[in-house]
C-alpha positions as CSV (number, residue, x, y, z in Angstrom):
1,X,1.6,17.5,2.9
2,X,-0.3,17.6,-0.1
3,X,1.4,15.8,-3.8
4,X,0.0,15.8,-7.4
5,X,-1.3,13.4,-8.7
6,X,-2.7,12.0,-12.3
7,X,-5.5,10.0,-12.9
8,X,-5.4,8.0,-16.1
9,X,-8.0,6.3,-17.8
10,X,-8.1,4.5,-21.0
11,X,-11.2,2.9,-22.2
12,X,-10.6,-0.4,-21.3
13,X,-8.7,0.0,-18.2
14,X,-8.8,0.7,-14.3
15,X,-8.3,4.3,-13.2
16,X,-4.5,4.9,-12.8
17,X,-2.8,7.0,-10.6
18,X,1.2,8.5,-10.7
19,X,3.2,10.8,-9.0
20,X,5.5,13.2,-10.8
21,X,7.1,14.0,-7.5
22,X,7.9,10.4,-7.0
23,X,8.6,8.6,-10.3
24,X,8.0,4.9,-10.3
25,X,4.8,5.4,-7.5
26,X,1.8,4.1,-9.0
27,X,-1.4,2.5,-8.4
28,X,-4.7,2.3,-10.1
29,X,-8.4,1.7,-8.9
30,X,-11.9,-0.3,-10.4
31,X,-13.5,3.3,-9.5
32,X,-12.4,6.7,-9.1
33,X,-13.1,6.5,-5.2
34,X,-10.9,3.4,-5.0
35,X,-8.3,5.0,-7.2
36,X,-8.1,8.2,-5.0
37,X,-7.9,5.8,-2.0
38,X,-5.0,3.5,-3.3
39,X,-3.2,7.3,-4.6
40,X,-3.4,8.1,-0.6
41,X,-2.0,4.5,0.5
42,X,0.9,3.9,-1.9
43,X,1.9,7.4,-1.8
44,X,1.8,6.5,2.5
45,X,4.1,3.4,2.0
46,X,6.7,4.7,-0.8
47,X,7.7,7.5,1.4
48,X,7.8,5.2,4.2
49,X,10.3,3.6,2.2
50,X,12.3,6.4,1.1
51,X,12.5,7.1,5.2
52,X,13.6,3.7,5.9
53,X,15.7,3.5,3.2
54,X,17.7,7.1,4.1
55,X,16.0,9.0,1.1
56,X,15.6,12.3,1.3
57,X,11.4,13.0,0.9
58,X,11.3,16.0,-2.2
59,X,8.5,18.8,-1.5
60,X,5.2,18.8,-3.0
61,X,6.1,20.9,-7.0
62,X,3.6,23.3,-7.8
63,X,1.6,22.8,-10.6
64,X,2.8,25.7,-12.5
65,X,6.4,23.6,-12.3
66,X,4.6,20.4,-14.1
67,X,2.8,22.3,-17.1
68,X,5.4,21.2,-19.1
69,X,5.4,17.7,-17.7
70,X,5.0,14.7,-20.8
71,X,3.1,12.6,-18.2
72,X,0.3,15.2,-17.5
73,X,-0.8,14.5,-20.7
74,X,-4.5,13.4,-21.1
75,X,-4.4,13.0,-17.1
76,X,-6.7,14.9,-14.2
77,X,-4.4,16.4,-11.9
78,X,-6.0,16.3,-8.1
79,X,-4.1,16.4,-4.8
80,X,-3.1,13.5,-2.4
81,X,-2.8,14.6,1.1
82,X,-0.2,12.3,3.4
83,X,-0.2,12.8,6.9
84,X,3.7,12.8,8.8
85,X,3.0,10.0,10.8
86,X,2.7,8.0,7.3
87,X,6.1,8.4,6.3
88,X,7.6,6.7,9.6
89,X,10.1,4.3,9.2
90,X,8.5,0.6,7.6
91,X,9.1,-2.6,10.2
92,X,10.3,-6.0,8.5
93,X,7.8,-8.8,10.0
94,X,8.2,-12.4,8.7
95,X,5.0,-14.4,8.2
96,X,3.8,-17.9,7.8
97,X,2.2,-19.2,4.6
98,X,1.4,-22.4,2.3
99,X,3.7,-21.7,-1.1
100,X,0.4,-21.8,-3.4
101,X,-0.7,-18.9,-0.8
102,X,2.0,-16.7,-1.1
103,X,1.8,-17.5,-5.1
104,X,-1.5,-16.3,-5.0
105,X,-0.9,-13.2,-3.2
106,X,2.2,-12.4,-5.5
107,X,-0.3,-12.8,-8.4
108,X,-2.6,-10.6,-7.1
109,X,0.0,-7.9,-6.0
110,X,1.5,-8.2,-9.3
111,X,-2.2,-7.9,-11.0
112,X,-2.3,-4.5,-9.1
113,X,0.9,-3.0,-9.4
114,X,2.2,-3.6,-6.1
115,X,5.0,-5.4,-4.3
116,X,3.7,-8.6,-2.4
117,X,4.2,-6.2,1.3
118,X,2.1,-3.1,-0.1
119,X,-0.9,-5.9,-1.3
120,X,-0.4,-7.8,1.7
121,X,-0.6,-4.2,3.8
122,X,-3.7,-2.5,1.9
123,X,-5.6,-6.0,1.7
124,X,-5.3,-6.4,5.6
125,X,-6.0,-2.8,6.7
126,X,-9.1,-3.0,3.7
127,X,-10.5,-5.6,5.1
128,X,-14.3,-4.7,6.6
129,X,-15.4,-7.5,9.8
130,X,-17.6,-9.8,8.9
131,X,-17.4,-9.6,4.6
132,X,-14.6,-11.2,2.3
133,X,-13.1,-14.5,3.0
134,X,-12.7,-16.4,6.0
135,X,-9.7,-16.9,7.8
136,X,-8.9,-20.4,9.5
137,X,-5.8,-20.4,12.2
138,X,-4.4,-23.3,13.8
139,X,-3.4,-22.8,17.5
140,X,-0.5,-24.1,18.7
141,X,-1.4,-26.4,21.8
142,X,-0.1,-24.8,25.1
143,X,2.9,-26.1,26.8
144,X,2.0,-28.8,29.2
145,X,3.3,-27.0,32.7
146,X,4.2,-29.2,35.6
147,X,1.9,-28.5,38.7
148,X,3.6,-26.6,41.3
149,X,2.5,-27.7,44.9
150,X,3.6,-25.7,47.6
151,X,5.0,-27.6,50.8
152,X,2.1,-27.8,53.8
């Protein structure tokens, strides 16, 4: 399905992106190819959470329905496609971090717009092998197992 979108830019700010279709969905971008990638991406996880959460998933208005619309204002209008297997159902997981981590990450999510899962979510599934910043895990140690002889 395709949705409108409008890209905002003020002089001194990052390229911002909403979604008339789905008020309070917003995301911005350093560039307009990182803009139009975060568009595709939140747009993925609010519907995912409008399935989870029972909510019913509005079609795509035409433009001619939004020429009226405040928020067009001063805005580009392009399209966001989101595929249907993007608006499955989200999964809780529960993770493991130091507090000044998860601080950090709230900062940052917060600095972006985003709730702490969507950062969390985009920053992992962004992340190119071998560039950005090193992660160090501890393994647990493996159970000690008793050896099993079998009777001669």
């Amino acid at each position: 399905m395709d949705y409108i979108a409008y890209l905002h830019k003020d002089r001194d700010s990052d390229f911002g992106v909403s979604f008339p279709d789905f008020p309070g969905c917003v995301t911005a971008g350093k560039t307009l190819e990182e803009a139009h990638r975060m568009a595709a991406e939140a747009l993925a996880l609010h519907i995912a959470g409008m399935v989870e959460d029972g909510e019913e998933i509005p079609a795509p208005s035409p433009l001619d329905a939004l020429a009226d619309d405040p928020a067009r204002k001063d805005a580009v209008s392009f399209l966001v496609h989101v595929e249907p297997e993007e608006t499955q159902r989200a999964v809780r997981i529960n993770i493991t971090a130091r507090e000044k981590q998860v601080e950090e990450i709230d900062r940052l999510a917060n600095k972006a717009g985003l709730t702490r899962s969507a950062y969390m979510v985009q920053a992992s599934l962004n992340r190119t092998p071998g560039r950005g910043t090193a992660i160090a895990a501890r393994r647990r140690p493996a159970k000690k197992r008793k050896a099993r002889h079998a009777a001669a």
